[in-house]
N, C-alpha and C positions, 0 to 999 in steps of 0.2 A: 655376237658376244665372244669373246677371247675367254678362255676357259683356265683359272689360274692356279696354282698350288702352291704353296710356300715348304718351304725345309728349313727346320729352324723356326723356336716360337719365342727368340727372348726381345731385348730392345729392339732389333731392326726388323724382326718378323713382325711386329706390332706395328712397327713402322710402314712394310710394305700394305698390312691388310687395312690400315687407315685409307693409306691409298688409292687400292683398289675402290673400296669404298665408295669414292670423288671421282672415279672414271664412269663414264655409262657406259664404257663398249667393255667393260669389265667384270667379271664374276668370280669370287672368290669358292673352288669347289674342292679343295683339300688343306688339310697341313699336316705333312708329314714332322712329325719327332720321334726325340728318343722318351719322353715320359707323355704318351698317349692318353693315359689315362686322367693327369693333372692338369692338362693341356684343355682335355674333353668338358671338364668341368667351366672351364674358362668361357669355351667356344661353342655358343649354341645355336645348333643346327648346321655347322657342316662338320664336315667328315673329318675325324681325325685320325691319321694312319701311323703306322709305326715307321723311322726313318730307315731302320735297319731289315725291317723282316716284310712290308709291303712294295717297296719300290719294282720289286719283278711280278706281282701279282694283281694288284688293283685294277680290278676292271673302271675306275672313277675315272670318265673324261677330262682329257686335264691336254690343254694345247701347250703351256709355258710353264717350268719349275722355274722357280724364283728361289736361288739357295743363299740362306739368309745367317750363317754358320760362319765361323772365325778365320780367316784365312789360314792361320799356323797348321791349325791339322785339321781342321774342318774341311773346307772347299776343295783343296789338293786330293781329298778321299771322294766328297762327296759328287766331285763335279765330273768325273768319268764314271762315276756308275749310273747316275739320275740322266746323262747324256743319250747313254744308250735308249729308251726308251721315249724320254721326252726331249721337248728343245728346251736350253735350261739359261736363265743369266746369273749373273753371280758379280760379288763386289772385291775379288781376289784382288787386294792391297799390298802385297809385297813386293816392292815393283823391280827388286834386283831379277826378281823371280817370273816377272810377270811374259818375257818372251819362252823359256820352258814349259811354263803350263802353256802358254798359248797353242805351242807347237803339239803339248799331248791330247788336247781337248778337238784339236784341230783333227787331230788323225783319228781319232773316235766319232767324231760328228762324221767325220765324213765317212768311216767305217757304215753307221746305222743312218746314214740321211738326214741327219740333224741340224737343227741352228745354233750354237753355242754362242751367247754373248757373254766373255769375260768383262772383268775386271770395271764395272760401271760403277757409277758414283759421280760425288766432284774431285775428288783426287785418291786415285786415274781414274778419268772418267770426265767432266768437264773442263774441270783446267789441264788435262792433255791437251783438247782441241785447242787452246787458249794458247799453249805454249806453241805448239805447231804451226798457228793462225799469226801468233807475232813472226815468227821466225819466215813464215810464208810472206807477210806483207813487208817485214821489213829484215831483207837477207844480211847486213849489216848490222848484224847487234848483237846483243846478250841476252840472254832471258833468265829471269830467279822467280822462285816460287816463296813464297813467306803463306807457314801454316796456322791458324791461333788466331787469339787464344780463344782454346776451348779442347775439348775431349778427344781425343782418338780412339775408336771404340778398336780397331785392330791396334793398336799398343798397349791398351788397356787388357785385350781377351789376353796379348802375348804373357802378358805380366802376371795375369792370373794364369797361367799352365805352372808358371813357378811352385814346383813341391812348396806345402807349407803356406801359399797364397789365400785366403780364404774369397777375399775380393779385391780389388783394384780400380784405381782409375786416374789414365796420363793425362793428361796438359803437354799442349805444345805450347810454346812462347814464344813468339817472333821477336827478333832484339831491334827493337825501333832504329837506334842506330844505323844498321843493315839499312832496314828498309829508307831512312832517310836521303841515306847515300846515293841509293838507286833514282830518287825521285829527284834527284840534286843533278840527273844528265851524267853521271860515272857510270865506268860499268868496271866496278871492282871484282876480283878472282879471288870469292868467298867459300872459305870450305862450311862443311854442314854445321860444324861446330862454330861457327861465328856468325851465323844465320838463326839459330832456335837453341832455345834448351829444352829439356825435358823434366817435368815436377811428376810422382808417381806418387801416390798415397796408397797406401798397402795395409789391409786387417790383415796379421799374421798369426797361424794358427795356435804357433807357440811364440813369444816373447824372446825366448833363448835362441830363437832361429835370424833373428833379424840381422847378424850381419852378414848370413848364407844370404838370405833374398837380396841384401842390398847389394850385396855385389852380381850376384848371376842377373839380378836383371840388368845393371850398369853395363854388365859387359856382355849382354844379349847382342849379337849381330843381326845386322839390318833391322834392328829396331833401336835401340839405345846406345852402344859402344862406339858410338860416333858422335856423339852429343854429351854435351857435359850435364849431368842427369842426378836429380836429386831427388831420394825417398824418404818418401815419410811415413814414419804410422801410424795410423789413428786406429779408433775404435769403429764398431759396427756400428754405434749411435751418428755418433760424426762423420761418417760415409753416410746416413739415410738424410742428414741435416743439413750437410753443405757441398752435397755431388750428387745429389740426385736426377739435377738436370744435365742436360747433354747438349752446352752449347758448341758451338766451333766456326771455323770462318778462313780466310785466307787472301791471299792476294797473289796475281799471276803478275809481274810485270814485263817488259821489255823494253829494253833501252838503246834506241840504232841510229842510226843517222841517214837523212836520203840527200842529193845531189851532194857540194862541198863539205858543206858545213852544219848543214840543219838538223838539228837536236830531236827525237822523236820520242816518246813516251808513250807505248800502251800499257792499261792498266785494269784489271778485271779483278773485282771484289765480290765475297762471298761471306755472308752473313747470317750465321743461322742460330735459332733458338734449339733445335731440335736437330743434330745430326742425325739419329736416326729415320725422325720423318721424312727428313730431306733426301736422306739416301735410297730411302722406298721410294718414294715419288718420283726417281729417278731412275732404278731397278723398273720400276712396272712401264715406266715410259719404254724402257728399251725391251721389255714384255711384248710391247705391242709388235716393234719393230722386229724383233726375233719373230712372230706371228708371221708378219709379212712376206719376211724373207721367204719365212719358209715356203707359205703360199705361192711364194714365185718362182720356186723351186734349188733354192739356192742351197744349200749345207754346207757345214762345215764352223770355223770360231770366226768369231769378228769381236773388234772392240769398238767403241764410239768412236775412233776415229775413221771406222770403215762402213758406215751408218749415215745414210743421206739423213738432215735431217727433218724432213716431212716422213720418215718412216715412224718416228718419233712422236708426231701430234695426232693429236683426235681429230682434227680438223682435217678438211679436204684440200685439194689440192687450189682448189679455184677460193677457197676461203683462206688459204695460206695468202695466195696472190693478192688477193685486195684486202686485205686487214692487216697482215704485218709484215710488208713487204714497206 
């Protein structure tokens, strides 16, 4: 059994420990947060720790943290101190960002003999491989990503750091157009802004502040300020009545050409009810795989592109072979 911990108890934490759940090589045997005590109520019978004041003390066997915390200032705190101690994955989504932390997470893992698997999910995280896998098969081409529609739980946290924010929640929206284009054999030179927009619905905590939030979040960098981005606000009621789910989805394309003339098209879709289920289901997969490494005595960060993937399934090797080969 892989011995698992979570950091972090909101949508994606709930997310991962469904997860675990549906694994049998799996055990759910902590959750560190920051409100242990409202957490404890929630969660019965495992251990609930503090995120701040137990991570250097807990004698609780714990082989993988699973840190389930906001990119903006969550995981950049949390993922070099929880590294030291345990081997930890995380779904650090800010991808201007994502070669930086690689490199500090990097030099800490290997500091304490760790496995550090950043930045997993499906984007970054499956549609990297996806983009890497067009560009590998066919080295003649272009590749675009199209996000949506549905939820972005790291644009959504970003949006809520906003002084004044009470809740939030983004929509990405891929502009069919775009995508049409691509499916039509072009490979047009699309900036961000003519690929997606962004819809943000914001409870504000005063009324008189709305046109503070609407702008600082429009012209938030590497989240919004690149995308023509529209806010709206609603009530606490109309946020529990028509956002309460967390759908989202996406498409990798690639568009090359092999010998003269011949048109190529790959194309990878991603369809989800549940971005956070989906994204746990994903974190604990690479759970396992951080496990293994470690077992084999590897340290140090890795992302899913540096991750065979039979490290990945519950399956053996000899049942990888003849089932879904």
């Amino acid at each position: 059994m892989i011995n698992v911990a979570i950091v972090g108890y909101g949508n994606l934490g709930h997310g991962v420990r469904t997860s675990v759940e549906r694994n049998p090589d799996m055990e759910l045997v902590a959750i560190f947060t920051r409100r242990p005590a409202q957490v404890q109520e929630e969660v019965r019978g495992t251990p609930v720790l503090d995120s701040q004041e137990d991570v250097a003390t807990t004698d609780v066997q714990i082989d993988v943290v699973i840190l389930c915390g906001g990119s903006k200032e969550d995981t950049p705190v949390q993922g070099p101190l929880f590294i030291r101690r345990f081997n930890t994955v995380d779904s650090f989504d800010t991808h201007a960002d994502i070669p930086d932390y690689f490199n500090r997470m990097d030099d800490v893992a290997r500091e304490f003999g760790n496995v550090a698997v950043i930045s997993a999910g499906w984007d970054p995280g499956i549609f990297s491989l996806e983009r890497v896998i067009g560009d590998a098969f066919l080295p003649v081409s272009k590749g675009y990503t199209f996000w949506g529609s549905g939820v972005s739980q790291g644009h959504s946290d970003a949006a809520r750091k906003v002084s004044g924010v009470v809740d939030a929640r983004q929509y990405t929206i891929p502009l069919e157009s775009a995508i049409e284009q691509v499916r039509e054999g072009t490979t047009p030179g699309f900036s961000k802004r003519e690929m997606h927009k962004r819809v943000v619905y914001v409870i504000a905590e005063d009324d008189s502040e709305q046109d503070r939030i609407r702008r600082e979040i429009a012209e938030m960098p590497n989240y919004f300020a690149e995308y023509d981005t529209e806010v709206i606000f609603i009530t606490g009621e109309e946020m529990q009545r028509d956002h309460a789910a967390y759908p989202h989805g996406g498409f990798v394309l690639t568009s090359g050409q092999t010998g003269k003339d011949n048109r190529q098209i790959l194309e990878y879709k991603c369809q989800l009810e549940s971005n956070p289920e989906f994204t746990g289901s994903i974190l604990v997969a690479c759970a396992r795989a951080a496990f293994r490494l470690k077992q084999s005595g590897q340290k140090g960060a890795f992302t899913m592109l540096d991750i065979p993937p039979a490290l990945l399934s519950q399956h053996s090797g000899d049942v990888l072979r003849s089932s879904f080969m």
